[in-house]
PQR file with spaces between the fields and no chain letter, atoms N, CA, C, O and H, PARSE charges and radii, in Angstrom:
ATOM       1  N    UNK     1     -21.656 -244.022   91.652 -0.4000 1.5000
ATOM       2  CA   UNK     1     -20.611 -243.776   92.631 -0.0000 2.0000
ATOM       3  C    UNK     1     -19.545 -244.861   92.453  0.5500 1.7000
ATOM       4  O    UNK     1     -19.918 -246.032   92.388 -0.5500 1.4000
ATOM       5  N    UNK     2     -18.355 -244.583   92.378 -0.4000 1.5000
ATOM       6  CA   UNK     2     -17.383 -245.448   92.302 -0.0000 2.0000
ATOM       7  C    UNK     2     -16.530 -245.836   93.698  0.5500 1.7000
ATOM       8  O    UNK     2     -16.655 -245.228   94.761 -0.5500 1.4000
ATOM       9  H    UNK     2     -18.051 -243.632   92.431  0.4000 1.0000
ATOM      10  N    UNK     3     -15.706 -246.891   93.486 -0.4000 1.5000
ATOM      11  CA   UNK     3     -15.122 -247.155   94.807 -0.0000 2.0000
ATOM      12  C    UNK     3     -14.485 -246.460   95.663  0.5500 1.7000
ATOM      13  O    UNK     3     -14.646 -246.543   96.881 -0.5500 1.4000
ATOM      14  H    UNK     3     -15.605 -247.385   92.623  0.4000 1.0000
ATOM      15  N    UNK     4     -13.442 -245.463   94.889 -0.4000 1.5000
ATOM      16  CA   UNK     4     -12.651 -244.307   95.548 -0.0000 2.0000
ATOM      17  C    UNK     4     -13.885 -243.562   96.221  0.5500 1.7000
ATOM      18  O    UNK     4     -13.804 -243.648   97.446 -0.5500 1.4000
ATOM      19  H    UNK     4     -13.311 -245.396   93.899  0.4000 1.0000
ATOM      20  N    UNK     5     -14.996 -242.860   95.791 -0.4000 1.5000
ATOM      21  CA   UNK     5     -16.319 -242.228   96.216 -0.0000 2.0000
ATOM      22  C    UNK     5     -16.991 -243.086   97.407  0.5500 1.7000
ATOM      23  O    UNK     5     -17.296 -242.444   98.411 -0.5500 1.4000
ATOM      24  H    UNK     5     -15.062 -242.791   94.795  0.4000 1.0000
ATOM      25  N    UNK     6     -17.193 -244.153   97.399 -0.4000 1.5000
ATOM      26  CA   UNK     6     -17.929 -244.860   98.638 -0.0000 2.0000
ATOM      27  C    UNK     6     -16.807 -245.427   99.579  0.5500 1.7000
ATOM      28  O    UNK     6     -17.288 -245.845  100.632 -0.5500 1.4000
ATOM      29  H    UNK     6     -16.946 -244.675   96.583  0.4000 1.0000
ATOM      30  N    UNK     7     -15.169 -245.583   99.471 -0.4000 1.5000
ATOM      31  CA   UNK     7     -14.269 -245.646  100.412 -0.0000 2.0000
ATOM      32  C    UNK     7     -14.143 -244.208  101.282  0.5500 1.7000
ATOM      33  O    UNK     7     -14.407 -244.124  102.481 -0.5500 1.4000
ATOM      34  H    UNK     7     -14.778 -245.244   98.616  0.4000 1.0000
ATOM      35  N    UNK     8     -13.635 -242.974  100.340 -0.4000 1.5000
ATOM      36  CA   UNK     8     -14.496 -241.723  101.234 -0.0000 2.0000
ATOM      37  C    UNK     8     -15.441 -241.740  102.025  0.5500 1.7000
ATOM      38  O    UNK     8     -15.299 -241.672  103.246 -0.5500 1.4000
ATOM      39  H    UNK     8     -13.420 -243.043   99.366  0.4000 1.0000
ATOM      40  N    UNK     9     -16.647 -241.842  101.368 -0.4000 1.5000
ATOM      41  CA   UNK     9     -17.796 -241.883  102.260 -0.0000 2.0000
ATOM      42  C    UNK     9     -17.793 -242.626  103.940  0.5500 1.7000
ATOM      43  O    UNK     9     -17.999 -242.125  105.046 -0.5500 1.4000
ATOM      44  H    UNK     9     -16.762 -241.897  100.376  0.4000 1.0000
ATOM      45  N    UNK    10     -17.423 -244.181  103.453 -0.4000 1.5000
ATOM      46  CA   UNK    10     -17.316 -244.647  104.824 -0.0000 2.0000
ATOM      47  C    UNK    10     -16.408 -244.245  105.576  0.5500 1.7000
ATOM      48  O    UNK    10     -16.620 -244.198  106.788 -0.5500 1.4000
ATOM      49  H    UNK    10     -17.255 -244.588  102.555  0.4000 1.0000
ATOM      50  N    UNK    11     -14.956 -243.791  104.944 -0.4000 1.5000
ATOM      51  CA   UNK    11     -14.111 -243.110  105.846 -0.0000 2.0000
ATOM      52  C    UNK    11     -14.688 -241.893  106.701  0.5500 1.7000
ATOM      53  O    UNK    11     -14.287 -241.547  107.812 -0.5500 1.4000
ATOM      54  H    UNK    11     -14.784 -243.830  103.959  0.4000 1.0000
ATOM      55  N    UNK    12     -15.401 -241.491  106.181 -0.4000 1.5000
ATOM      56  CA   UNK    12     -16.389 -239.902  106.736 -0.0000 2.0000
ATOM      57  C    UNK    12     -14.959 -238.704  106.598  0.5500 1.7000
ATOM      58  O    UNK    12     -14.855 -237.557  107.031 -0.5500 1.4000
ATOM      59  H    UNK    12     -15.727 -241.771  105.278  0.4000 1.0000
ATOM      60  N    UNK    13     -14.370 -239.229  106.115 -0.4000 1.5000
ATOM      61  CA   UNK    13     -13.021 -238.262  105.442 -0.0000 2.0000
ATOM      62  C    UNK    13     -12.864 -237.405  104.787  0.5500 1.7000
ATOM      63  O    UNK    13     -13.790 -237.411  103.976 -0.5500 1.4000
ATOM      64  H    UNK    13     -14.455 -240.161  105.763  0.4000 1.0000
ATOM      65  N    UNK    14     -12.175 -236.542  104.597 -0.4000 1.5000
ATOM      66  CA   UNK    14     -12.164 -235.657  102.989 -0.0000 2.0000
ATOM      67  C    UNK    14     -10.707 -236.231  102.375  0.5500 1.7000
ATOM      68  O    UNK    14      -9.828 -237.017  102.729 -0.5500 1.4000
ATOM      69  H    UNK    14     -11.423 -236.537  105.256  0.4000 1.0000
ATOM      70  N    UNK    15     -10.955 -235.483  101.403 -0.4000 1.5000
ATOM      71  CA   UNK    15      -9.439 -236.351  100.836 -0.0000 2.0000
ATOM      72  C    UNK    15      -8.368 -235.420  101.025  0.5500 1.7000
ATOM      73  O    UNK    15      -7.252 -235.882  100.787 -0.5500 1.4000
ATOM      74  H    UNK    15     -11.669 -234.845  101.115  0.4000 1.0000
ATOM      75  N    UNK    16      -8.420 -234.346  101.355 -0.4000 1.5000
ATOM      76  CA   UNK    16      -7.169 -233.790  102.157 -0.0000 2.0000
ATOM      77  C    UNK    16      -6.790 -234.143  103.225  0.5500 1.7000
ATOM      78  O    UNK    16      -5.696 -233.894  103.733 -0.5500 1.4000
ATOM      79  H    UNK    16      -9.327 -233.971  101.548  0.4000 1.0000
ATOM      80  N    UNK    17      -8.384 -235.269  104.033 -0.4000 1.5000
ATOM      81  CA   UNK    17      -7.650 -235.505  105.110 -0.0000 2.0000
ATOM      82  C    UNK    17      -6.963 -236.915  105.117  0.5500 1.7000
ATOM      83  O    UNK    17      -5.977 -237.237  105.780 -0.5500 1.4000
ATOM      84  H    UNK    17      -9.272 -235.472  103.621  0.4000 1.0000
ATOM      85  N    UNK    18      -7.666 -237.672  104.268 -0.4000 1.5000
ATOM      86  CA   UNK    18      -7.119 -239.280  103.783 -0.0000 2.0000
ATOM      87  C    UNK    18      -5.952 -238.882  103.078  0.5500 1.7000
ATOM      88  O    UNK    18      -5.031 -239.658  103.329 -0.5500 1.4000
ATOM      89  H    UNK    18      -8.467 -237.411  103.730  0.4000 1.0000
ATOM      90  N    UNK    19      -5.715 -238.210  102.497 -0.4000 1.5000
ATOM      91  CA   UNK    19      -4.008 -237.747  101.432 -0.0000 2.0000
ATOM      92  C    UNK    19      -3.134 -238.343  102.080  0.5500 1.7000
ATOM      93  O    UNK    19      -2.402 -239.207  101.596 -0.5500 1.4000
ATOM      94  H    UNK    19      -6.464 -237.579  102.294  0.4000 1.0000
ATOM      95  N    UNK    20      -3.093 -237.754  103.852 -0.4000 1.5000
ATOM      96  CA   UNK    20      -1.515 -237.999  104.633 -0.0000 2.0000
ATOM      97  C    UNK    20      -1.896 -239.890  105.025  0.5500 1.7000
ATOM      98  O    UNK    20      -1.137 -240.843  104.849 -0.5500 1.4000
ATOM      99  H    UNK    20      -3.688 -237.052  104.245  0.4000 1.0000
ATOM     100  N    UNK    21      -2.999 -239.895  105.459 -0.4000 1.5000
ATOM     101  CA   UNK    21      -3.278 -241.031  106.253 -0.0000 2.0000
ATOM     102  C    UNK    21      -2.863 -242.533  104.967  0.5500 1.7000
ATOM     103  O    UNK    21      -2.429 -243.558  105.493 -0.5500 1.4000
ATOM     104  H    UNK    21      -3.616 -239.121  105.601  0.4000 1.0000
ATOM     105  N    UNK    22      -3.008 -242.529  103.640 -0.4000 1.5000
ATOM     106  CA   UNK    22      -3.171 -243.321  102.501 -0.0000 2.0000
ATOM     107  C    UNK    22      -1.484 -243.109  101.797  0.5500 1.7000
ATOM     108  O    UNK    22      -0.971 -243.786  100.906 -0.5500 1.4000
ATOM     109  H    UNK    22      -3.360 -241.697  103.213  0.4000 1.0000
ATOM     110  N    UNK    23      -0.866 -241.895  102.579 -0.4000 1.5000
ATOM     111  CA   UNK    23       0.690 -241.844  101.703 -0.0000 2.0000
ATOM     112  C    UNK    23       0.182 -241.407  100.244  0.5500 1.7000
ATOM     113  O    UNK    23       0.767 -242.094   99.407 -0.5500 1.4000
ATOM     114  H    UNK    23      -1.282 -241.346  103.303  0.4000 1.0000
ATOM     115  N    UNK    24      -0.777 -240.427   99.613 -0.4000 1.5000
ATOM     116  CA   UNK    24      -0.666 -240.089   98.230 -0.0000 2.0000
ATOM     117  C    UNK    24      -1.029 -238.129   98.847  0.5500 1.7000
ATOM     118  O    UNK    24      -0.941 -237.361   99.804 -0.5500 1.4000
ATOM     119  H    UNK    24      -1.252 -239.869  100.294  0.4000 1.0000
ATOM     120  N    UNK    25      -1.490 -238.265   97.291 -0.4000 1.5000
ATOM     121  CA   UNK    25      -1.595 -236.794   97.015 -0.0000 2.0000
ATOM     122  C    UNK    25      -3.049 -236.773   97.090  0.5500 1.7000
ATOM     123  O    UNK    25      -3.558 -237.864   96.833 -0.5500 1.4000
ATOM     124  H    UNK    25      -1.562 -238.889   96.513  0.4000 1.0000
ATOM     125  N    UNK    26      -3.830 -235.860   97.364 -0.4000 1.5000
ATOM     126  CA   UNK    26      -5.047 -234.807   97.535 -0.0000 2.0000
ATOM     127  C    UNK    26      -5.625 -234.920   95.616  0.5500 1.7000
ATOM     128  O    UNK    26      -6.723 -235.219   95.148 -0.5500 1.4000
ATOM     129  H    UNK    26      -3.416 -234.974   97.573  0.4000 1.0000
ATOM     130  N    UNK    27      -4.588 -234.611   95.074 -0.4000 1.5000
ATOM     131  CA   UNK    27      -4.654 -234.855   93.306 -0.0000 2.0000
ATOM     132  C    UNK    27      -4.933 -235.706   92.749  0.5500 1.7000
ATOM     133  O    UNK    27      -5.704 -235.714   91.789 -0.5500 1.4000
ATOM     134  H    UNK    27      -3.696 -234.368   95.454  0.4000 1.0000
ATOM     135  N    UNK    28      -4.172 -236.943   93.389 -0.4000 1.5000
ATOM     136  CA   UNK    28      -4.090 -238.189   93.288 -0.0000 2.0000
ATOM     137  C    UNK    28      -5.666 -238.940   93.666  0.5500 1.7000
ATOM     138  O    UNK    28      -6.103 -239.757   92.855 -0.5500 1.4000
ATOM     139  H    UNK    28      -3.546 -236.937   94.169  0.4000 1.0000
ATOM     140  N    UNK    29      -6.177 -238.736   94.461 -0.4000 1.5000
ATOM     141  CA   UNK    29      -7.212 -239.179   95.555 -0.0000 2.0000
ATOM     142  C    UNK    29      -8.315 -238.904   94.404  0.5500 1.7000
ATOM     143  O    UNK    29      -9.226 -239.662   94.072 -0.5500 1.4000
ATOM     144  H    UNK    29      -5.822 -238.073   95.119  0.4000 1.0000
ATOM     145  N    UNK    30      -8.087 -237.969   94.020 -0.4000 1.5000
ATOM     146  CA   UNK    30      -9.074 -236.634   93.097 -0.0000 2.0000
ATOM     147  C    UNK    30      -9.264 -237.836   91.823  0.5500 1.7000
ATOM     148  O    UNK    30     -10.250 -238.549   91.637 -0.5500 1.4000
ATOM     149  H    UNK    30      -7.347 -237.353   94.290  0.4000 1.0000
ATOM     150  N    UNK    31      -7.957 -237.796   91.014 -0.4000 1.5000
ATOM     151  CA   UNK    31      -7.791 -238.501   89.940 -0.0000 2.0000
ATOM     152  C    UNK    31      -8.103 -239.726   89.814  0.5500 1.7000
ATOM     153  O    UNK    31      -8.113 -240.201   88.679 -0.5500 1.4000
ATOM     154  H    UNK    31      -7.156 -237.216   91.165  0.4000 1.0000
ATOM     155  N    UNK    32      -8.412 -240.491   90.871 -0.4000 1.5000
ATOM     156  CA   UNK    32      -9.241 -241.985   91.167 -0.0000 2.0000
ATOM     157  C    UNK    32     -10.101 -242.124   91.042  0.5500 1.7000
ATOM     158  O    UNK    32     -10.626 -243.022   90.383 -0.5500 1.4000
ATOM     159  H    UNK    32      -8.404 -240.105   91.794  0.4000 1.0000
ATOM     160  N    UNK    33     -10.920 -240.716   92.026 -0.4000 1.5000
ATOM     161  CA   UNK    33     -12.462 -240.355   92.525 -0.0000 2.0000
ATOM     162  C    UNK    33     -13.157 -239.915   90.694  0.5500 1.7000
ATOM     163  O    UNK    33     -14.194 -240.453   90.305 -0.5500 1.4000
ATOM     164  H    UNK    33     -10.493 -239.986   92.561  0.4000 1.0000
ATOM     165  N    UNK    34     -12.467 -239.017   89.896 -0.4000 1.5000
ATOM     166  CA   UNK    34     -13.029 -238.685   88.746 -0.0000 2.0000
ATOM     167  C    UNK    34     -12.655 -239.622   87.862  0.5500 1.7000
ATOM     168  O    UNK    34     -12.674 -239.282   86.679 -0.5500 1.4000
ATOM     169  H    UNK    34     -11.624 -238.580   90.212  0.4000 1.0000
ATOM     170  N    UNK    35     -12.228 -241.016   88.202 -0.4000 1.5000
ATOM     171  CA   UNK    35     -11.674 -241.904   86.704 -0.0000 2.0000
ATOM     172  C    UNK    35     -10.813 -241.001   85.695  0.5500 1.7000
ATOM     173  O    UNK    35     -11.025 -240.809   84.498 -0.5500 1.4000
ATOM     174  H    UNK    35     -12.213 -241.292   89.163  0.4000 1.0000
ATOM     175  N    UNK    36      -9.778 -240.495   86.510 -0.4000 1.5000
ATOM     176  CA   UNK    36      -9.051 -239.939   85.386 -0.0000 2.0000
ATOM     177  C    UNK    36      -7.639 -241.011   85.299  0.5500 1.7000
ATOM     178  O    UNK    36      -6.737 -241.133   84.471 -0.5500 1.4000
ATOM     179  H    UNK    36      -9.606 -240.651   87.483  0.4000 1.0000
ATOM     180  N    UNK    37      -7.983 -241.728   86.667 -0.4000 1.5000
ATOM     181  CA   UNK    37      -6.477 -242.908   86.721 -0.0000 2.0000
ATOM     182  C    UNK    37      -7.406 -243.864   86.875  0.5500 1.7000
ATOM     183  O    UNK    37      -8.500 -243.512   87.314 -0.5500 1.4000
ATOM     184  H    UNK    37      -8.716 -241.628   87.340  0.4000 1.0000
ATOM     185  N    UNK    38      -7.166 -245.320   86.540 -0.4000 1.5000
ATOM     186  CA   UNK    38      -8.018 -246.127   87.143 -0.0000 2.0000
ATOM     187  C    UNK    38      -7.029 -246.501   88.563  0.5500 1.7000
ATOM     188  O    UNK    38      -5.812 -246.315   88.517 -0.5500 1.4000
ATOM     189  H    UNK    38      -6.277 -245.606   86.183  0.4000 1.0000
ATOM     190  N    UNK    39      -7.565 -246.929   89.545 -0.4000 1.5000
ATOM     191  CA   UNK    39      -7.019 -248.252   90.881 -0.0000 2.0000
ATOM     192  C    UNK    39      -7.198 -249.313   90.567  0.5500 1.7000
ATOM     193  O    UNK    39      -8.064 -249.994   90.018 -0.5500 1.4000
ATOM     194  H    UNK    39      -8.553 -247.079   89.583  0.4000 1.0000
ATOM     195  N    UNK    40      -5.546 -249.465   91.296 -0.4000 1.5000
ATOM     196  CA   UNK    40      -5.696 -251.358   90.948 -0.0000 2.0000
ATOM     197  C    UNK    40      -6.448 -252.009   92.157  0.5500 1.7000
ATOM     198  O    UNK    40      -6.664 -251.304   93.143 -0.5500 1.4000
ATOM     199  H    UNK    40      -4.842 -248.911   91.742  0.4000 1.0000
ATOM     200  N    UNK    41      -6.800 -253.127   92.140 -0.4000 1.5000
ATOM     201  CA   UNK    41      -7.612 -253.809   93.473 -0.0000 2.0000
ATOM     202  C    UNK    41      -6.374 -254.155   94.674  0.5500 1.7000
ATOM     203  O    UNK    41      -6.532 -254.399   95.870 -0.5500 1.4000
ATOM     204  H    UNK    41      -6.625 -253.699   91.340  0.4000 1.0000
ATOM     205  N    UNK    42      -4.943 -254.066   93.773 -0.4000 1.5000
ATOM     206  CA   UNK    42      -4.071 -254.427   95.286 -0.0000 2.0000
ATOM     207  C    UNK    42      -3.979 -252.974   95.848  0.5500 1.7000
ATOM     208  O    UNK    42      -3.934 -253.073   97.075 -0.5500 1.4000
ATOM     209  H    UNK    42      -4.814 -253.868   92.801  0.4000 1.0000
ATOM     210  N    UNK    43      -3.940 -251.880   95.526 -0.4000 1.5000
ATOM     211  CA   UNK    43      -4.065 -250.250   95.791 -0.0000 2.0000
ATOM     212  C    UNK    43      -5.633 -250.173   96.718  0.5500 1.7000
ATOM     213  O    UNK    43      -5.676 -249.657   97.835 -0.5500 1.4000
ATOM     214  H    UNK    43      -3.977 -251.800   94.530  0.4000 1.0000
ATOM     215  N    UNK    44      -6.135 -250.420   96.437 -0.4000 1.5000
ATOM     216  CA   UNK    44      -7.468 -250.518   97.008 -0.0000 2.0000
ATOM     217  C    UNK    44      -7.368 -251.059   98.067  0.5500 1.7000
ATOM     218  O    UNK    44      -7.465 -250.363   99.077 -0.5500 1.4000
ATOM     219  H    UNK    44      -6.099 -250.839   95.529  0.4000 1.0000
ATOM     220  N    UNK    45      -7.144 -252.461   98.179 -0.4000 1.5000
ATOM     221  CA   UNK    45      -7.158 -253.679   99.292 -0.0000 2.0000
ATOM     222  C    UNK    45      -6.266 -252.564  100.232  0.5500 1.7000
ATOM     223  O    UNK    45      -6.717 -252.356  101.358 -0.5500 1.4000
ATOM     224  H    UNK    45      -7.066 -253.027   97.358  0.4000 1.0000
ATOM     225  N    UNK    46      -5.381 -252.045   99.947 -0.4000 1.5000
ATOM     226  CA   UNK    46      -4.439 -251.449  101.063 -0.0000 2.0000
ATOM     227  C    UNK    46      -4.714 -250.464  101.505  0.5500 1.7000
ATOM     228  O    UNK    46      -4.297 -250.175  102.626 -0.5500 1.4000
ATOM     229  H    UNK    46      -5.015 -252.214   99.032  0.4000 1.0000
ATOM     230  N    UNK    47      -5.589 -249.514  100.713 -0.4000 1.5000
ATOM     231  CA   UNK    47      -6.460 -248.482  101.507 -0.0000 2.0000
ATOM     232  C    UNK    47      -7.106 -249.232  102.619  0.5500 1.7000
ATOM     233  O    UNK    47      -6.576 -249.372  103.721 -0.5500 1.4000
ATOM     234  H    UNK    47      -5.927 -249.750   99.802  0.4000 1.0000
ATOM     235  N    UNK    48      -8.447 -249.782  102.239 -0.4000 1.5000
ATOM     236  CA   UNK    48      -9.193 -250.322  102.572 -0.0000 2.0000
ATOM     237  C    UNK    48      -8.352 -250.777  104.090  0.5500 1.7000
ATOM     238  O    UNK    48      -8.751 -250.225  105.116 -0.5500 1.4000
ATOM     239  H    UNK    48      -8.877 -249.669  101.343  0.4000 1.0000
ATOM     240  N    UNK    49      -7.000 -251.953  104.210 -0.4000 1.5000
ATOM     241  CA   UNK    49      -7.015 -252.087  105.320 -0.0000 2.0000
ATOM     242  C    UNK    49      -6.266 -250.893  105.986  0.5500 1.7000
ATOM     243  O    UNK    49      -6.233 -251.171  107.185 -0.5500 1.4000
ATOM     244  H    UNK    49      -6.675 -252.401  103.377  0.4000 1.0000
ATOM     245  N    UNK    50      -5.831 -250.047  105.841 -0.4000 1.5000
ATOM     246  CA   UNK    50      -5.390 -248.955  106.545 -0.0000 2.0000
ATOM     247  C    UNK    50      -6.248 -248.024  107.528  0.5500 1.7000
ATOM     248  O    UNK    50      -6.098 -247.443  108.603 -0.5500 1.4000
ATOM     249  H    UNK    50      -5.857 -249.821  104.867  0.4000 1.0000
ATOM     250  N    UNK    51      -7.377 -248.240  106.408 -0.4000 1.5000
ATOM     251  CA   UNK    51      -8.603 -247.576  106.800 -0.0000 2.0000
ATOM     252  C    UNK    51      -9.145 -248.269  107.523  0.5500 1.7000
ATOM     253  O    UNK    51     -10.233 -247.808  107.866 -0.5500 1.4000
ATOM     254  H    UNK    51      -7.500 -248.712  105.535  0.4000 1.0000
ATOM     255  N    UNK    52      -8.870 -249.328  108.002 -0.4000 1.5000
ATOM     256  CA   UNK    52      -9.672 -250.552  108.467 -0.0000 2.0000
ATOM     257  C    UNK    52     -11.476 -250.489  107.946  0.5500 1.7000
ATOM     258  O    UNK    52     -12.410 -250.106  108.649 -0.5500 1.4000
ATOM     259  H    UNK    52      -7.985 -249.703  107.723  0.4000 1.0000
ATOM     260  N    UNK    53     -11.531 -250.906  106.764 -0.4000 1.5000
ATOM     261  CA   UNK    53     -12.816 -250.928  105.661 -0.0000 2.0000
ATOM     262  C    UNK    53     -12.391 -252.032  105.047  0.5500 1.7000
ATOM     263  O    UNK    53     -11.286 -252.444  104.697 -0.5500 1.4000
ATOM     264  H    UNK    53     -10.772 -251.218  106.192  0.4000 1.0000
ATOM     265  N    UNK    54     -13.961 -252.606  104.957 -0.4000 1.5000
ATOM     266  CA   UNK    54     -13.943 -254.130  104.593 -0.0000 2.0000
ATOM     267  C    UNK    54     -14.264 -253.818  102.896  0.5500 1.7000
ATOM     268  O    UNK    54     -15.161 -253.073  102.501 -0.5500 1.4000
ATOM     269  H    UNK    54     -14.860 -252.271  105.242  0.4000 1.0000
ATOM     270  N    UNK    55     -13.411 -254.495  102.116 -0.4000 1.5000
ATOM     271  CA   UNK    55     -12.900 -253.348  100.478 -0.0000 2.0000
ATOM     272  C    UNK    55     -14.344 -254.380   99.929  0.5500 1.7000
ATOM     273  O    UNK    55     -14.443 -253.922   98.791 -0.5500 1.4000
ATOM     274  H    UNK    55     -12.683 -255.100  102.438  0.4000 1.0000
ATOM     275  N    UNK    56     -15.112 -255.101   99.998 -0.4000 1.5000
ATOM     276  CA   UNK    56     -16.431 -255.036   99.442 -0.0000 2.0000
ATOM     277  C    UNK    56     -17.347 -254.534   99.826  0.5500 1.7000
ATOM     278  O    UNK    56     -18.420 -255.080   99.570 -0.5500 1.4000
ATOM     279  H    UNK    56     -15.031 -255.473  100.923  0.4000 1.0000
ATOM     280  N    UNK    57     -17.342 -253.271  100.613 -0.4000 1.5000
ATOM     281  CA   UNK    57     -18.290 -252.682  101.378 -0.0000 2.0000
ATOM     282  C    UNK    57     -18.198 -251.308  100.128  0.5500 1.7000
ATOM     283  O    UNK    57     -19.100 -250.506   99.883 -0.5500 1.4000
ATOM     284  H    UNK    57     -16.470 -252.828  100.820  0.4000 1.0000
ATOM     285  N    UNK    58     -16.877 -251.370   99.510 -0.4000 1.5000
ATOM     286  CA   UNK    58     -16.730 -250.275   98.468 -0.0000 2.0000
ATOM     287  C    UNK    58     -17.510 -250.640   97.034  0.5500 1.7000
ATOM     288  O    UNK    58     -17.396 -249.883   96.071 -0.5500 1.4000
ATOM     289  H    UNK    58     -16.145 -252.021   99.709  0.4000 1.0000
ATOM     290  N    UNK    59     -18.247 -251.761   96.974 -0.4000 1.5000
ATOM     291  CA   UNK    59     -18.482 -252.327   95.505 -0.0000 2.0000
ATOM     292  C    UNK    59     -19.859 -252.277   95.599  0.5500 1.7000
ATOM     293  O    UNK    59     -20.556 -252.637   94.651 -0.5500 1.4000
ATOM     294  H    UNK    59     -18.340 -252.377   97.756  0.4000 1.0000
């Protein structure tokens, strides 16, 4: 499971519903979750606090 996969999880989210809440795309979310893009850790860190999720709870 990768980080995009266990930031979901704790969100208890789907990613259509994190899409609006994170400012990206549903595609985008997708393309993280399958390593087809990598995330950078400052992209992350800013989920993470949006989401209010502590971003080593994703590792």
């Amino acid at each position: 499971m990768n980080e995009i996969e266990k930031l979901i999880l704790i969100s208890k989210k789907s990613a259509k519903e994190l899409s609006p809440i994170l400012k990206t795309t549903e595609a985008r979310i997708s393309e993280y979750k399958t390593g087809k893009r990598g995330i950078s850790v400052r992209k992350l860190r800013e989920w993470c606090n949006v989401l209010n999720i502590n971003i080593r709870d994703c590792f």
